[in-house]
MOPAC internal coordinates of N, CA, C and O (Angstrom, degrees):
PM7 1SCF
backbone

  N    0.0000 0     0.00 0     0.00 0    0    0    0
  C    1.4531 1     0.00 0     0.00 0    1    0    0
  C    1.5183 1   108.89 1     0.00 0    2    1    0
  O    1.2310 1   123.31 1   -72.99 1    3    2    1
  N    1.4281 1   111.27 1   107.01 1    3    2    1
  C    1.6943 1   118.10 1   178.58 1    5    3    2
  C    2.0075 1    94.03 1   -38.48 1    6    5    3
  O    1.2310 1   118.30 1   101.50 1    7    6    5
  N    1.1349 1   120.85 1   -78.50 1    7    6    5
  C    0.8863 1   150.27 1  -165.76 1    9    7    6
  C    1.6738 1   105.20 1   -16.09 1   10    9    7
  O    1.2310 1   126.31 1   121.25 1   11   10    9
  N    1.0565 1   105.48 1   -58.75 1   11   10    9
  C    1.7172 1   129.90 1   164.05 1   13   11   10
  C    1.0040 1   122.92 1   -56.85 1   14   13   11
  O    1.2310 1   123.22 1   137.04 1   15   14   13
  N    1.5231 1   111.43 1   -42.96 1   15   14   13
  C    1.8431 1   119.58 1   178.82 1   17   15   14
  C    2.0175 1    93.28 1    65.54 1   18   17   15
  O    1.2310 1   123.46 1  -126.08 1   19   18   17
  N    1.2128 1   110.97 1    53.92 1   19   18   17
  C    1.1302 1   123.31 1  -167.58 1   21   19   18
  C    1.4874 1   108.36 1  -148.73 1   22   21   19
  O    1.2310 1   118.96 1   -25.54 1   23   22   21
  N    1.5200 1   119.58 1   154.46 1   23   22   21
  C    1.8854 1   127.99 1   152.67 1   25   23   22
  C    1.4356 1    97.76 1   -73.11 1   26   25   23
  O    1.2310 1   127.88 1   -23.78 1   27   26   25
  N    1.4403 1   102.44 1   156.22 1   27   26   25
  C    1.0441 1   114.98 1  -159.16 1   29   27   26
  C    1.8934 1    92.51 1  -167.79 1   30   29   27
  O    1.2310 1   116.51 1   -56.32 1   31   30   29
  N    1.2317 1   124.24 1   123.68 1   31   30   29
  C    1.4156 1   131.89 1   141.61 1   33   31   30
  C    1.3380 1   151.90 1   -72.16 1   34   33   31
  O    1.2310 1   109.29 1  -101.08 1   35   34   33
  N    1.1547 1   137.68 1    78.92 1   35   34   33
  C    1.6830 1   134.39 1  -163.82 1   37   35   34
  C    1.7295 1   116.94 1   -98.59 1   38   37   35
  O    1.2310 1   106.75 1   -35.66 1   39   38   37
  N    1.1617 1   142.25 1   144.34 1   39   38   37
  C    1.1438 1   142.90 1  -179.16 1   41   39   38
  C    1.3003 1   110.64 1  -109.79 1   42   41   39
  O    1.2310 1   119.55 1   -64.36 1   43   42   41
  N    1.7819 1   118.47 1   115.64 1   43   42   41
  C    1.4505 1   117.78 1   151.83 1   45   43   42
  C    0.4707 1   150.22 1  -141.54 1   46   45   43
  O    1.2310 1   104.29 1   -14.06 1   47   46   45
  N    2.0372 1   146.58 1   165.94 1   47   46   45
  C    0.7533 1   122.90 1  -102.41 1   49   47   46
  C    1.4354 1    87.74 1  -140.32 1   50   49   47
  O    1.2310 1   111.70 1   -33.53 1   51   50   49
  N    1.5888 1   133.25 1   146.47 1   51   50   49
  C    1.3212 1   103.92 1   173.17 1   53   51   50
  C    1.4938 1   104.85 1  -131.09 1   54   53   51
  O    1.2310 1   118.97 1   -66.86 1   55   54   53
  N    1.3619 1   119.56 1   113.14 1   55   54   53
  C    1.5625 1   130.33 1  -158.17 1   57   55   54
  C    1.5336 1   107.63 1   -41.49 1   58   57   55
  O    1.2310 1   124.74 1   124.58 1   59   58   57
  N    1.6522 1   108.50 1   -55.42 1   59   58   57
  C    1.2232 1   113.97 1   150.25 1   61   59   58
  C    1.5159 1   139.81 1  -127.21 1   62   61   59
  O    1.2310 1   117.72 1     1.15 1   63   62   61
  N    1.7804 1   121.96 1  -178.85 1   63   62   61
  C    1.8181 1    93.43 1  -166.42 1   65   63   62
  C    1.8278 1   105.04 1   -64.10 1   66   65   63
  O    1.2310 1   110.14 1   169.63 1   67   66   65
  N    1.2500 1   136.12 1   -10.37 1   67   66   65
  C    1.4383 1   104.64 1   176.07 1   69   67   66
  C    1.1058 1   121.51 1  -111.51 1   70   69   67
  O    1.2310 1   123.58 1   179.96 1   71   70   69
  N    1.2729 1   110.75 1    -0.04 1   71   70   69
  C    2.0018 1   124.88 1   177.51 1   73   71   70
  C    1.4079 1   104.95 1   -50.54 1   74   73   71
  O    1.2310 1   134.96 1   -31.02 1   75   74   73
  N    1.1732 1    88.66 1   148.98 1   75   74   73
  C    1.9411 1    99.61 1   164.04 1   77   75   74
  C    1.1947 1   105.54 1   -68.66 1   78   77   75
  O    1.2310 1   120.55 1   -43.69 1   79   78   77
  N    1.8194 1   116.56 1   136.31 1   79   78   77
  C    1.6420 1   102.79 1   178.46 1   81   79   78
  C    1.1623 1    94.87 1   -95.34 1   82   81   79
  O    1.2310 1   128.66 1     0.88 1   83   82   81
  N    1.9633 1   100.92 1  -179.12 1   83   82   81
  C    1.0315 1   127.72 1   172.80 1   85   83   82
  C    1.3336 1   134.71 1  -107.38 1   86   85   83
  O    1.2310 1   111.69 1   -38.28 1   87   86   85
  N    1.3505 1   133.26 1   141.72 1   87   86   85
  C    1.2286 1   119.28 1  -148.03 1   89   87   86
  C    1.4166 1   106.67 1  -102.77 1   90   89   87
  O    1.2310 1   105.31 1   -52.54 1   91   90   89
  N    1.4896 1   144.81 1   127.46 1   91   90   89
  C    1.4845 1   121.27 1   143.07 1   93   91   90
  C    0.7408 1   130.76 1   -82.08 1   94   93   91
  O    1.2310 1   103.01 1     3.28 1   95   94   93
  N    1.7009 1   148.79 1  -176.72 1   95   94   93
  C    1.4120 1   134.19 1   166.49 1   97   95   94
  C    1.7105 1    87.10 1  -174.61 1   98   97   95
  O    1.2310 1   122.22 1   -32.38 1   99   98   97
  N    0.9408 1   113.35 1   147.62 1   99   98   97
  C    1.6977 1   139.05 1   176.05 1  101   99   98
  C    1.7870 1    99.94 1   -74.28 1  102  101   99
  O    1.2310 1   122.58 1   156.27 1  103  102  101
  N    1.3150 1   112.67 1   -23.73 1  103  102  101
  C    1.6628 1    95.88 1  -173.41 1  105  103  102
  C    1.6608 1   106.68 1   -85.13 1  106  105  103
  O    1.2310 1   120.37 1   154.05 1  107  106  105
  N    1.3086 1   116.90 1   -25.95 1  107  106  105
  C    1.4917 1   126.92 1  -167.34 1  109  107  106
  C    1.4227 1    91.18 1  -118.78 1  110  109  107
  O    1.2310 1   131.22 1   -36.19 1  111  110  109
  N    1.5091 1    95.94 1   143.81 1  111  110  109
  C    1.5575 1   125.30 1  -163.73 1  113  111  110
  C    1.6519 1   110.02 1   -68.78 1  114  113  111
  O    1.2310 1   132.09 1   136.22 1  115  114  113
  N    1.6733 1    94.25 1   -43.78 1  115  114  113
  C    1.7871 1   102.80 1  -153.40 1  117  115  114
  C    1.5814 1    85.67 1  -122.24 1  118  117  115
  O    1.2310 1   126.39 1   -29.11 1  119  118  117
  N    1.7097 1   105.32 1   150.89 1  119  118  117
  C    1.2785 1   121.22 1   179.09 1  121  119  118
  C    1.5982 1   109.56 1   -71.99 1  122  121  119
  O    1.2310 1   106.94 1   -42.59 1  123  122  121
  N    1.5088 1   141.92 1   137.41 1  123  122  121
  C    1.0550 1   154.84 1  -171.57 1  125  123  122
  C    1.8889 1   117.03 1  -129.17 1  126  125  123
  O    1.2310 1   126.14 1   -50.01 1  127  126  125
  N    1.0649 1   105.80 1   129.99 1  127  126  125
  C    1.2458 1   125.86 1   162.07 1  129  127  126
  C    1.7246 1   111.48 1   -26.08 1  130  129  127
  O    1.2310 1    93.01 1   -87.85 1  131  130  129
  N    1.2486 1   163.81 1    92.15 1  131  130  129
  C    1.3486 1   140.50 1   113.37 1  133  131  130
  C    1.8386 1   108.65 1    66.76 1  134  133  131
  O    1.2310 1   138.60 1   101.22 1  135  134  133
  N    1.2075 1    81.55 1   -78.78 1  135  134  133
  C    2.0373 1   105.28 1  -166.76 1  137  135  134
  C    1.6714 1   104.64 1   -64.59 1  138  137  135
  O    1.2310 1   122.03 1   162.80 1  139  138  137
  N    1.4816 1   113.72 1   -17.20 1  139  138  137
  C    1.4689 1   113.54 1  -161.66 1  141  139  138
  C    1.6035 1    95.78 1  -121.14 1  142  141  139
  O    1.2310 1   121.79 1  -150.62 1  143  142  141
  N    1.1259 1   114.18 1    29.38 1  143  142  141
  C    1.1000 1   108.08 1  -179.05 1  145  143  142
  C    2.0334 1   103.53 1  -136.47 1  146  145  143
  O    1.2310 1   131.34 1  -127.99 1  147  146  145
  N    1.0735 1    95.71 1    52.01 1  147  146  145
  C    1.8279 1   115.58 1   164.38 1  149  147  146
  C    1.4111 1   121.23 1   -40.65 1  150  149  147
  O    1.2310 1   121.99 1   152.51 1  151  150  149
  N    1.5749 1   113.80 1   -27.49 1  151  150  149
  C    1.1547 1   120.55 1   178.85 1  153  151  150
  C    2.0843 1   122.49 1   -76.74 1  154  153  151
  O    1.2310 1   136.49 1   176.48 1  155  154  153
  N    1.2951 1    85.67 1    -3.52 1  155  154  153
  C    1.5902 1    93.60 1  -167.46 1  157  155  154
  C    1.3635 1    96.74 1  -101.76 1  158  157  155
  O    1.2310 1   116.96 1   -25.69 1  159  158  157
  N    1.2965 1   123.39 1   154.31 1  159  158  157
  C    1.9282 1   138.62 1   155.08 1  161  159  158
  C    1.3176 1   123.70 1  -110.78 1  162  161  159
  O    1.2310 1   113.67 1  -110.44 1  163  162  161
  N    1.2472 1   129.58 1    69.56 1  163  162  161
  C    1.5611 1   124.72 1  -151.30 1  165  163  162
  C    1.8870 1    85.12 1   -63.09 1  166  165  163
  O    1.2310 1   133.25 1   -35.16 1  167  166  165
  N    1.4483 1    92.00 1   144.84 1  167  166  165
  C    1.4510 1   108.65 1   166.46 1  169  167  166
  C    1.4837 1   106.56 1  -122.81 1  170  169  167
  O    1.2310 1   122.19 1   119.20 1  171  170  169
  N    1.3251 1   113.41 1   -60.80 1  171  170  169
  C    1.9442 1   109.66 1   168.56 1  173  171  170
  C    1.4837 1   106.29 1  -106.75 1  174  173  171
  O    1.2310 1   132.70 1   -11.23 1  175  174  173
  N    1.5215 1    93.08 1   168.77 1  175  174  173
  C    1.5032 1   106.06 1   179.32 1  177  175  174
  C    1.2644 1    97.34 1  -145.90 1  178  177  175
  O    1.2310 1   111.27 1   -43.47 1  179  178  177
  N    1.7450 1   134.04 1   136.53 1  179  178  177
  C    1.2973 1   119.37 1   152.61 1  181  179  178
  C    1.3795 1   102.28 1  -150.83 1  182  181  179
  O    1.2310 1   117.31 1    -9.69 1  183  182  181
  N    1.4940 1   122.72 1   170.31 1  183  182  181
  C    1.3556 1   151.72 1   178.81 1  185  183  182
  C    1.4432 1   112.66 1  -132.27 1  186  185  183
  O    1.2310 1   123.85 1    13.30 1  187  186  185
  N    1.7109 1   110.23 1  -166.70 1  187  186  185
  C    1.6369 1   111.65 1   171.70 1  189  187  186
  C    1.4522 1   116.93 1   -56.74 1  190  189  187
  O    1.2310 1   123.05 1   158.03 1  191  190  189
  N    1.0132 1   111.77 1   -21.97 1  191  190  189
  C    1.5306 1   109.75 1  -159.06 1  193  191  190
  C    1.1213 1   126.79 1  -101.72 1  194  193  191
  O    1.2310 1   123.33 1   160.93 1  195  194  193
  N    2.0039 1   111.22 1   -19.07 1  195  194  193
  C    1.3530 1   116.17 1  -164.46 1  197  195  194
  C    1.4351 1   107.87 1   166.14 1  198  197  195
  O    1.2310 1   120.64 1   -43.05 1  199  198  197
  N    1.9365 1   116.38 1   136.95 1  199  198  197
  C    1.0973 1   132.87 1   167.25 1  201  199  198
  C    1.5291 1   119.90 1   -75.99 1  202  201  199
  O    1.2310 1   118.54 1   -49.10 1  203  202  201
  N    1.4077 1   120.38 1   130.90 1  203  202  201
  C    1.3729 1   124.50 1   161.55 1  205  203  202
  C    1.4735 1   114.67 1  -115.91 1  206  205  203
  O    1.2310 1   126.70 1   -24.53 1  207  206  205
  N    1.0300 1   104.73 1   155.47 1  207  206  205
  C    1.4049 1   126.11 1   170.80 1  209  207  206
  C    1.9918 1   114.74 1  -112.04 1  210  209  207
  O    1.2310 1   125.62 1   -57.44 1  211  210  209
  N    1.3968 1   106.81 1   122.56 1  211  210  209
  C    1.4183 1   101.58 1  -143.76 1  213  211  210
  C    2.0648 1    98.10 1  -100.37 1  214  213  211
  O    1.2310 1   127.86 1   -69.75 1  215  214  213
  N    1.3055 1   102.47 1   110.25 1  215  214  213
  C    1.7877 1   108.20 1   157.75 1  217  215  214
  C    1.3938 1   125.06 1   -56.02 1  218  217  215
  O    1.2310 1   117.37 1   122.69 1  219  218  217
  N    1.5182 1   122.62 1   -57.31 1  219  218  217
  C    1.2864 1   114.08 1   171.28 1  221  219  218
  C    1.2438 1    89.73 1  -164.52 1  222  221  219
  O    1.2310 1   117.37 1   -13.65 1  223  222  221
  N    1.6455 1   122.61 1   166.35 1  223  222  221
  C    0.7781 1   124.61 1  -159.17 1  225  223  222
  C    1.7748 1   123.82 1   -69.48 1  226  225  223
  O    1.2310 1   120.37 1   -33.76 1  227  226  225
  N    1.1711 1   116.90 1   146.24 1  227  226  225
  C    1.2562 1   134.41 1  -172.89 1  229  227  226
  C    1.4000 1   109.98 1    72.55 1  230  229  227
  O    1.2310 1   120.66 1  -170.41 1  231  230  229
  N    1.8220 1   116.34 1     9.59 1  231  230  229
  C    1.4910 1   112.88 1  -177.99 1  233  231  230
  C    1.6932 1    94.33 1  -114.09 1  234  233  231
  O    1.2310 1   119.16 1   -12.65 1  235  234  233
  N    1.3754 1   119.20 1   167.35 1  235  234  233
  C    1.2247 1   130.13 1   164.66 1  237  235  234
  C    1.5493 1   141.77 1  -173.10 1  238  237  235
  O    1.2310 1   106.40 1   -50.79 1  239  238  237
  N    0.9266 1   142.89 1   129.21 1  239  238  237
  C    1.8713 1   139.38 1  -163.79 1  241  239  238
  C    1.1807 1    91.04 1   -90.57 1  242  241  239
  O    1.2310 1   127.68 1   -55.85 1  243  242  241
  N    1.2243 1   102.81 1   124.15 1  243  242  241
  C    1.4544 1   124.01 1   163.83 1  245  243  242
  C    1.7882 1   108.71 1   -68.89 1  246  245  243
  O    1.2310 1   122.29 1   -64.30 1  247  246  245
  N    1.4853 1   113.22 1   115.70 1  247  246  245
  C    1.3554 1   102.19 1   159.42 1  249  247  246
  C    1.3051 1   115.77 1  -176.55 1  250  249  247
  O    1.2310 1   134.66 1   -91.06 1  251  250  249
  N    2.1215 1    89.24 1    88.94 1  251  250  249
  C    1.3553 1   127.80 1   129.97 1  253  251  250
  C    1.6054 1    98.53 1   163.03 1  254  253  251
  O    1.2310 1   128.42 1    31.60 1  255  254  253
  N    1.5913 1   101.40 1  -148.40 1  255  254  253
  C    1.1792 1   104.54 1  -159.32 1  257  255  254
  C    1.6498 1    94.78 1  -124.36 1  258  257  255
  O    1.2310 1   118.03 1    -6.24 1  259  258  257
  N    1.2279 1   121.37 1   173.76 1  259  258  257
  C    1.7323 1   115.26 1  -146.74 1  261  259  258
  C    1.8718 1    84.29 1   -97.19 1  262  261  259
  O    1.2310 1   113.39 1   173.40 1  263  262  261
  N    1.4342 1   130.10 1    -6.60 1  263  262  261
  C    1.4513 1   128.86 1   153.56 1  265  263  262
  C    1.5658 1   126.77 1   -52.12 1  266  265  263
  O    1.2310 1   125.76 1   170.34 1  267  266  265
  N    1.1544 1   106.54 1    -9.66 1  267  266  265
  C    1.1586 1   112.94 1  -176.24 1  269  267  266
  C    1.8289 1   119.89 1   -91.33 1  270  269  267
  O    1.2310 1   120.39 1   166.40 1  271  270  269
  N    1.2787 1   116.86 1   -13.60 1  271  270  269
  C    0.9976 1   111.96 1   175.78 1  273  271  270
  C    1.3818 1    90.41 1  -102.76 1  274  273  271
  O    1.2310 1   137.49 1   -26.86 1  275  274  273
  N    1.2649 1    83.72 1   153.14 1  275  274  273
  C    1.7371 1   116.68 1   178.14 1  277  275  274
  C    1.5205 1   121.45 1   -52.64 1  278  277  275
  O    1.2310 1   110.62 1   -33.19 1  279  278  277
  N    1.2289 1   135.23 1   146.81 1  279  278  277
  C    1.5893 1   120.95 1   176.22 1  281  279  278
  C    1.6763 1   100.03 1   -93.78 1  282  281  279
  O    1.2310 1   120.10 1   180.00 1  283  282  281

């Protein structure tokens, strides 16, 4: 969250694989669109399958496999 000048975690969701997802986050009340959410800087992204490290938004380098983070 720019806002914070802080890390920050959000979960989203993407209705389907090419939809714009949606974002949650514990600081904002109501779920928001991706595009309306200016306040965020994705730096990583991951799922089951695999860690990214994020260039700009909706782009990203894959590097590794979703084993790599810790349980």
């Amino acid at each position: 969250a720019l806002q914070l000048n802080a890390a920050h975690m959000v979960l989203t969701y993407y209705p389907e694989p090419s939809a714009e997802p949606l974002v949650l986050d514990n600081l904002v009340p109501d779920i928001r669109l991706a595009s309306r959410r200016q306040d965020l800087v994705p730096v990583y992204s991951f799922n089951g399958d695999g860690l990214w490290l994020a260039k700009e938004r909706g782009l990203g380098r894959f590097v590794g496999k979703a084993d790599r983070l810790g349980r």
